[in-house]
SESEFI-570007 format. One record per residue: x, y negated, z of N, C-alpha, C, O in turn; residue in one letter; residue number from 1. Coordinates in pm, whole numbers, plus 50000, padded with zeros to 5 digits. Each point is the difference from the previous one (the first is absolute). Layout:
residues N
+-------+-------+-------+-------+-------+-------+-------+-------+-------+-------+-------+-------+--------+-----+
|   n_x |   n_y |   n_z |  ca_x |  ca_y |  ca_z |   c_x |   c_y |   c_z |   o_x |   o_y |   o_z | residu | num |
+-------+-------+-------+-------+-------+-------+-------+-------+-------+-------+-------+-------+--------+-----+
|     X |     Y |     Z |     X |     Y |     Z |     X |     Y |     Z |     X |     Y |     Z |      A | NUM |
...
+-------+-------+-------+-------+-------+-------+-------+-------+-------+-------+-------+-------+--------+-----+
***
This chain:
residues 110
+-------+-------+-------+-------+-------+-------+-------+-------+-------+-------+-------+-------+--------+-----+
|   n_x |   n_y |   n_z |  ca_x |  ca_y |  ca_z |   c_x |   c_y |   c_z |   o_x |   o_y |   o_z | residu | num |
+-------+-------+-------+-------+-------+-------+-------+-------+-------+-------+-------+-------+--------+-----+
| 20609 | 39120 | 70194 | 50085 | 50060 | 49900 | 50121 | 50063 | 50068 | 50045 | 49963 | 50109 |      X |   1 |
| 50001 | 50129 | 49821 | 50104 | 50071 | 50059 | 50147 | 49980 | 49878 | 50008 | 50024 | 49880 |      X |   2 |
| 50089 | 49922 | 50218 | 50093 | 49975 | 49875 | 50121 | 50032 | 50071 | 50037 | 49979 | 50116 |      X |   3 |
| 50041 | 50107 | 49732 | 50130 | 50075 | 50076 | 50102 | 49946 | 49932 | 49992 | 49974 | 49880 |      X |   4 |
| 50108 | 50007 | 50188 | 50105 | 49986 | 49933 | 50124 | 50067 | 50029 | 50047 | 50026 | 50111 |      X |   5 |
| 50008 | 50002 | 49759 | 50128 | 50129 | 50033 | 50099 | 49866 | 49923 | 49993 | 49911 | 49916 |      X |   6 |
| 50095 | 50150 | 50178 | 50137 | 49871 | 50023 | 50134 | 50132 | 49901 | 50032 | 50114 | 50031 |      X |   7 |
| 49999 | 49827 | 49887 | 50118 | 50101 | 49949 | 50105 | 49947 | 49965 | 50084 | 50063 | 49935 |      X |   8 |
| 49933 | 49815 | 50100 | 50124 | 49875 | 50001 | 50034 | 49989 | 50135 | 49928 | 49992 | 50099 |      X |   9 |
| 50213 | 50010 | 49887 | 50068 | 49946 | 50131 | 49952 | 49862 | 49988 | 49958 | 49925 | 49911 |      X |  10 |
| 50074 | 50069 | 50275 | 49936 | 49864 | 50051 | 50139 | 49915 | 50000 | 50000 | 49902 | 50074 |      X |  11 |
| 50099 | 50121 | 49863 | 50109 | 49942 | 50003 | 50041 | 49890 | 49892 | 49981 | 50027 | 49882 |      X |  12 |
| 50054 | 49895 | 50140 | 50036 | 49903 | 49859 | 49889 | 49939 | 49924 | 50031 | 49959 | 49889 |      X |  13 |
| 49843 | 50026 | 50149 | 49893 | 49946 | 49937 | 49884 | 49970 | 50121 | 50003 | 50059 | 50108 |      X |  14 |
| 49900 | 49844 | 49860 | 49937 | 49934 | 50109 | 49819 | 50064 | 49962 | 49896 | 49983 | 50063 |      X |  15 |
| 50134 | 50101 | 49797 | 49868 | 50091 | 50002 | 49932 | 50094 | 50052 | 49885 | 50034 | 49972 |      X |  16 |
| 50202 | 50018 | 50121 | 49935 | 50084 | 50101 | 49948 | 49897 | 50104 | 49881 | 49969 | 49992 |      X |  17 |
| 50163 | 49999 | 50062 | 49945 | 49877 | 50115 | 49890 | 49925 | 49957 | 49936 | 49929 | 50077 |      X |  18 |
| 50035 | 50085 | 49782 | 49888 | 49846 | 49933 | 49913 | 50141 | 50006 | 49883 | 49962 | 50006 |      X |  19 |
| 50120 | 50183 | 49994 | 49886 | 50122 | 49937 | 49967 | 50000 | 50173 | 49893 | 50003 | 50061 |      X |  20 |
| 50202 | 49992 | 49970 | 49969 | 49989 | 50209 | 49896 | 49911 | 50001 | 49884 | 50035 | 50020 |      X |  21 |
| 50148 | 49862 | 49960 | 49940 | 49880 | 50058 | 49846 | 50007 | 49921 | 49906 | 49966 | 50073 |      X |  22 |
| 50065 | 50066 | 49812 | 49893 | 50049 | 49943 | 49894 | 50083 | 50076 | 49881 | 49974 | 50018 |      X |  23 |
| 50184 | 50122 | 50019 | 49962 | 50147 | 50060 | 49918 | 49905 | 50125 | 49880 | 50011 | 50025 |      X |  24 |
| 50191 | 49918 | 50026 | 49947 | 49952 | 50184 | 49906 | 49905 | 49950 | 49916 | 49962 | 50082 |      X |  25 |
| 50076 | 49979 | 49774 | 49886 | 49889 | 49979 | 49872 | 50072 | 49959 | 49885 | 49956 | 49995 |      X |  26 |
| 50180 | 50204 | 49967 | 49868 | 50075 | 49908 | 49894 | 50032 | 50201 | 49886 | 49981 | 50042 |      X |  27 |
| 50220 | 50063 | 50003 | 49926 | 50019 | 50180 | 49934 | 49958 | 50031 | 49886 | 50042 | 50018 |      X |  28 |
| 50165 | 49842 | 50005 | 49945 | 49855 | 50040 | 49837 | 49934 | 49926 | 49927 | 49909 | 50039 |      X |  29 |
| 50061 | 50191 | 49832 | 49889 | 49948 | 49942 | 49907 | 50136 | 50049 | 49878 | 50006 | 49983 |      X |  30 |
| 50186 | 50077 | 50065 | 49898 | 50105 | 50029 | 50005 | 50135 | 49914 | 49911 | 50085 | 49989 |      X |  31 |
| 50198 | 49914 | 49960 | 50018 | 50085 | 49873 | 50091 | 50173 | 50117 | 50015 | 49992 | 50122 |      X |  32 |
| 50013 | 50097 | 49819 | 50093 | 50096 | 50040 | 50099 | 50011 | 49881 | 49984 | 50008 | 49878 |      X |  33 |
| 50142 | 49991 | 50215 | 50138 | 50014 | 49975 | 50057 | 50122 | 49989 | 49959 | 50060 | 50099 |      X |  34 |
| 50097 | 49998 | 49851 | 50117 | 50147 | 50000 | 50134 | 49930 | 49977 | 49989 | 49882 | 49967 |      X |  35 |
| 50117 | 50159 | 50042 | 50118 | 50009 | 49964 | 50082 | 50102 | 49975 | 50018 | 50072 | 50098 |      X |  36 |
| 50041 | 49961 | 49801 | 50061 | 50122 | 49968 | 50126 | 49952 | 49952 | 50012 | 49924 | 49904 |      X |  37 |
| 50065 | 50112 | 50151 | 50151 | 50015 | 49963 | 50068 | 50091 | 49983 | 50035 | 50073 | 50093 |      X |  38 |
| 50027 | 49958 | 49695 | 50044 | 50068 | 49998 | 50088 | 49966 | 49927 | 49993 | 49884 | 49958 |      X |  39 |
| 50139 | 50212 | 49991 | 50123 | 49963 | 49915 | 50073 | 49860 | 50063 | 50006 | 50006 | 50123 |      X |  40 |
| 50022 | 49932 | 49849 | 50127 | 49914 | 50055 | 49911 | 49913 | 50106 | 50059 | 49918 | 50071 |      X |  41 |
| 49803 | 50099 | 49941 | 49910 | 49896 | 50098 | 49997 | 50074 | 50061 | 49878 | 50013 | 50010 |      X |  42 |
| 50172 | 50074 | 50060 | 49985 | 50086 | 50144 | 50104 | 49919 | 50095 | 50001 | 50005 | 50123 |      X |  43 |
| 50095 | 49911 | 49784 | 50182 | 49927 | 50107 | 49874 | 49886 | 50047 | 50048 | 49927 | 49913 |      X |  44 |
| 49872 | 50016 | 50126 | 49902 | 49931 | 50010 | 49947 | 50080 | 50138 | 49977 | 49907 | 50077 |      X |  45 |
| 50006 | 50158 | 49960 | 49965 | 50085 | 50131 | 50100 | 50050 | 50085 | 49980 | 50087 | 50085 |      X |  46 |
| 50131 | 49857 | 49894 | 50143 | 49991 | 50074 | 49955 | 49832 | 50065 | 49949 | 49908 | 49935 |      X |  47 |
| 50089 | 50091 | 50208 | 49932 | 49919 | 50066 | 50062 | 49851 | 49909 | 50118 | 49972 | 49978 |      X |  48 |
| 49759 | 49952 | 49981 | 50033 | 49891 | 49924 | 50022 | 49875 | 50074 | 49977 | 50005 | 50121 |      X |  49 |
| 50060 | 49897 | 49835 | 50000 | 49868 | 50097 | 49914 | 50019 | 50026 | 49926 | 50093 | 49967 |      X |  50 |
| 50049 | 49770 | 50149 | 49852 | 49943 | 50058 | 49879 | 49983 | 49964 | 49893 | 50038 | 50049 |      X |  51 |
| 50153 | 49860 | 49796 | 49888 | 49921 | 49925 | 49942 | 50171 | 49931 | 49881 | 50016 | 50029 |      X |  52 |
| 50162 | 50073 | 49911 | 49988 | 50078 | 49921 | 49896 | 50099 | 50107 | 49885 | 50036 | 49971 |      X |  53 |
| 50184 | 49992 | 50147 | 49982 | 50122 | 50082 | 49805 | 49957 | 50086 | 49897 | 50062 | 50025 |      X |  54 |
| 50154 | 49802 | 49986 | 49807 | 49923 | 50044 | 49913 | 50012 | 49869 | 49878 | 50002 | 50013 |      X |  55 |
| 50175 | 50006 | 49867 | 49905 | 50023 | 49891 | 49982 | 50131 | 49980 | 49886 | 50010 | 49954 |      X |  56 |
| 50164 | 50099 | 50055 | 49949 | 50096 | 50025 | 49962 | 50026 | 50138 | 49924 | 50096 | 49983 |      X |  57 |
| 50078 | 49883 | 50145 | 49922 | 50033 | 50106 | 49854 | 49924 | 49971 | 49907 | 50017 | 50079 |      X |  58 |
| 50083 | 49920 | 49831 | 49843 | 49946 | 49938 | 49948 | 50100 | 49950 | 49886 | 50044 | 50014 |      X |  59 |
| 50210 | 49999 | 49918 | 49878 | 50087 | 49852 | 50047 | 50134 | 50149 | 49895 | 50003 | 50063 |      X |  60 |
| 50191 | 50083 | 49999 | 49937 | 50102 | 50038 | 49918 | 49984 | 50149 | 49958 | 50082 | 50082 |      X |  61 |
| 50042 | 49800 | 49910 | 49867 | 49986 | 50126 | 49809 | 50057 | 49985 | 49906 | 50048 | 50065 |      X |  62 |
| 50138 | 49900 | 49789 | 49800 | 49976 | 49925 | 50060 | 50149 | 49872 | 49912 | 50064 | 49941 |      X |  63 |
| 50176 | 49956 | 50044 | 50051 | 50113 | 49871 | 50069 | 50101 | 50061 | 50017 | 50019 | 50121 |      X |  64 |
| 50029 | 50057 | 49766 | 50087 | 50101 | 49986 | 50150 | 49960 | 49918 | 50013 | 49954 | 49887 |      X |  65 |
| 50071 | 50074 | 50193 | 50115 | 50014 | 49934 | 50046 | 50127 | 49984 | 49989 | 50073 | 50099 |      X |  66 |
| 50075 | 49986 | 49772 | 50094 | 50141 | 49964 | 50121 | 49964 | 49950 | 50030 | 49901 | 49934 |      X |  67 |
| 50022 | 50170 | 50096 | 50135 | 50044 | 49975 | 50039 | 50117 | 49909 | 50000 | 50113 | 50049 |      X |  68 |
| 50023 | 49874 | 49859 | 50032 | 50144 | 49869 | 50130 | 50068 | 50087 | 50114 | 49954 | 49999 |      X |  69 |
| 49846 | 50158 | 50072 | 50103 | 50087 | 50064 | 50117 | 50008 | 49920 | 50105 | 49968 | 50054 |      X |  70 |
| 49898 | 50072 | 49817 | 50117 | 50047 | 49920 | 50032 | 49928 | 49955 | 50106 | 50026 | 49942 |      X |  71 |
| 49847 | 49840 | 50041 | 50070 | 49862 | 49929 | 50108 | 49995 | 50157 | 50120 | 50023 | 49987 |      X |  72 |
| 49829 | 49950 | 50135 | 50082 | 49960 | 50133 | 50100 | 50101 | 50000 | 50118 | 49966 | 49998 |      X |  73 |
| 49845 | 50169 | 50005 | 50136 | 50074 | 49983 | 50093 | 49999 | 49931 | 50111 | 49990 | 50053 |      X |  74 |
| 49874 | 50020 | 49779 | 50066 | 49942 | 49911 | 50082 | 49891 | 50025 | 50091 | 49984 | 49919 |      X |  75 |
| 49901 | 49933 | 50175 | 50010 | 49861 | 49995 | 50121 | 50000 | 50137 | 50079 | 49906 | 50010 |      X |  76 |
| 49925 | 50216 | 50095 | 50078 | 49998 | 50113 | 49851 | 49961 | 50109 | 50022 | 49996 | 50121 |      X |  77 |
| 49916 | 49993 | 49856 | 49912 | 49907 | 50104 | 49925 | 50113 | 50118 | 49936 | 50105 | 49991 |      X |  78 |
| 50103 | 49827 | 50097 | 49920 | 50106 | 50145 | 49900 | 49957 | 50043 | 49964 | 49886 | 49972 |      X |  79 |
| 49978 | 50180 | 50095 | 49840 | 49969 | 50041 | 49999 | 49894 | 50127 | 49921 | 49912 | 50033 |      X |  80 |
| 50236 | 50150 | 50038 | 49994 | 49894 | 50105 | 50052 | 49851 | 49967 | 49975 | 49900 | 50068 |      X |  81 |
| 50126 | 50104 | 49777 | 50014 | 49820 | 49994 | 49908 | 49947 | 49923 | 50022 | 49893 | 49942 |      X |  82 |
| 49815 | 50198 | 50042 | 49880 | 49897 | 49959 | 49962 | 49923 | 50130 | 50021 | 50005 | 50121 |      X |  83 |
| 49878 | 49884 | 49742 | 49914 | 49912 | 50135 | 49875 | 50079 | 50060 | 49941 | 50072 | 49919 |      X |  84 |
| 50019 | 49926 | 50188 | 49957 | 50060 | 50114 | 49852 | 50062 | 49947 | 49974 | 50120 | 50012 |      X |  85 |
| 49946 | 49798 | 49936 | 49887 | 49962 | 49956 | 49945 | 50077 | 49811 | 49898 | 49996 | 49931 |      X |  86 |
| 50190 | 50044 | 50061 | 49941 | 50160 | 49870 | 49944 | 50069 | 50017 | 50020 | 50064 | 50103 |      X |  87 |
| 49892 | 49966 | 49828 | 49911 | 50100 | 50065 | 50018 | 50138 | 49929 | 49928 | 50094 | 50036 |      X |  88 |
| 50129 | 49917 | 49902 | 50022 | 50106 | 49895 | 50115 | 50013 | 49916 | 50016 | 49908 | 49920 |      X |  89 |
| 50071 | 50187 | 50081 | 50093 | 50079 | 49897 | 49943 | 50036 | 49875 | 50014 | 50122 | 50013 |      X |  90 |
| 49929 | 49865 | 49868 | 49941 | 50076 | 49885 | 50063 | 50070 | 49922 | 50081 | 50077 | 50053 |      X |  91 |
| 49910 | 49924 | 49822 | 50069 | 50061 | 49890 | 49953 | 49935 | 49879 | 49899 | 49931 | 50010 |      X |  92 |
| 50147 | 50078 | 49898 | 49924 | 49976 | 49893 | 49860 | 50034 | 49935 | 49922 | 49930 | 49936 |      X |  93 |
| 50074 | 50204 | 50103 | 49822 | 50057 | 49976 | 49950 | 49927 | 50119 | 49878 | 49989 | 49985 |      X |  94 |
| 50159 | 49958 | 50121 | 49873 | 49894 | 50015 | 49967 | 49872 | 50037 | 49935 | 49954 | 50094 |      X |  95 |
| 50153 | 49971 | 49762 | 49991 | 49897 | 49970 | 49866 | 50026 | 49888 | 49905 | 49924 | 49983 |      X |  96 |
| 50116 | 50180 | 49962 | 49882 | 50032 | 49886 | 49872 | 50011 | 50064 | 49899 | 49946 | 49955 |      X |  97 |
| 50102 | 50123 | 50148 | 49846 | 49972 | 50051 | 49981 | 49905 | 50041 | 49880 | 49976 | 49984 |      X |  98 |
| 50178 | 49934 | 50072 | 49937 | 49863 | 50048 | 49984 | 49938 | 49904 | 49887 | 49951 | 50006 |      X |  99 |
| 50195 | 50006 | 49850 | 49904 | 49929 | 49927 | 49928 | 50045 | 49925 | 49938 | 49924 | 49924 |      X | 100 |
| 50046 | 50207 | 50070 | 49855 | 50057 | 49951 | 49887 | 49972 | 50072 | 49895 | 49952 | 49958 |      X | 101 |
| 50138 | 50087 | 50176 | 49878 | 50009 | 50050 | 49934 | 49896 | 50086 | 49884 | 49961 | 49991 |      X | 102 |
| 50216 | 49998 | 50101 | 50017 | 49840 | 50107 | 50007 | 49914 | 49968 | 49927 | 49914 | 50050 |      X | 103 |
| 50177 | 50047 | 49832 | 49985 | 49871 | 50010 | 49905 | 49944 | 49821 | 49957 | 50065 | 49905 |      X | 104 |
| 50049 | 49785 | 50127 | 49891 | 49967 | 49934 | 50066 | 49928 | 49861 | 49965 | 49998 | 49882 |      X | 105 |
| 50132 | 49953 | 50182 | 50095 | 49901 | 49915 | 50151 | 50031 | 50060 | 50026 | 50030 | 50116 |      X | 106 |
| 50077 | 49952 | 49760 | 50127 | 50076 | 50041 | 50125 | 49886 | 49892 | 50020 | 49961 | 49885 |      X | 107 |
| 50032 | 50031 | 50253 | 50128 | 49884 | 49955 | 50119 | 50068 | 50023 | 50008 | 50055 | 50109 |      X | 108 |
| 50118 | 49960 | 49792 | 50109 | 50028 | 49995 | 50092 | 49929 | 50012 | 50018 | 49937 | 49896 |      X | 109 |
| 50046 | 50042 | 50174 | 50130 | 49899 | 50016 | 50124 | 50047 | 50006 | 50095 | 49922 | 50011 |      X | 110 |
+-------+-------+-------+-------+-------+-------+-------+-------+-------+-------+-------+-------+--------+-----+
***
């Protein structure tokens, strides 16, 4: 199964991004494929995160894809060089729409 999840909550002040993390590396772990998409206030989340945060995503973009909504990060002040290393992609909003049209199988919003 292919399962995406677009992050649109800051990772700040709540422990639900970290529990959709920790999900994501158990969906792996069973053999499943991961995406991550971060857009609107879940792009401050790809500004290099603590430790615990920054090893849960070097999970999911080891076996996945991680994006980054270009114009959410700009909007936001955010540069390409104070992301974490390991993104594989800048997007936009048109293509967040094709991936869950077409890629993914099941689609979680957080």
């Amino acid at each position: 199964m292919k399962l995406g999840i677009i992050l649109v909550k800051s990772p700040f002040g709540s422990r639900k991004v970290e529990t959709v993390l920790q999900t994501a590396t158990l969906a792996l772990e069973k053999g499943n494929s991961v995406d991550l998409f971060m857009i609107s206030d879940g792009v401050w989340l790809s500004k290099v995160p603590d430790e615990g945060i920054k090893e849960l995503l070097r999970k999911i973009g080891e076996k996945g894809r991680i994006y980054v909504c270009g114009a959410s990060a700009q909007a936001r002040g955010l540069k390409k060089e104070e992301l974490i290393d390991f993104i594989v992609s800048e997007d936009s909003y048109g293509d967040i729409v094709d991936l869950v049209m077409e890629e993914w199988d099941k689609v979680v919003v957080c």
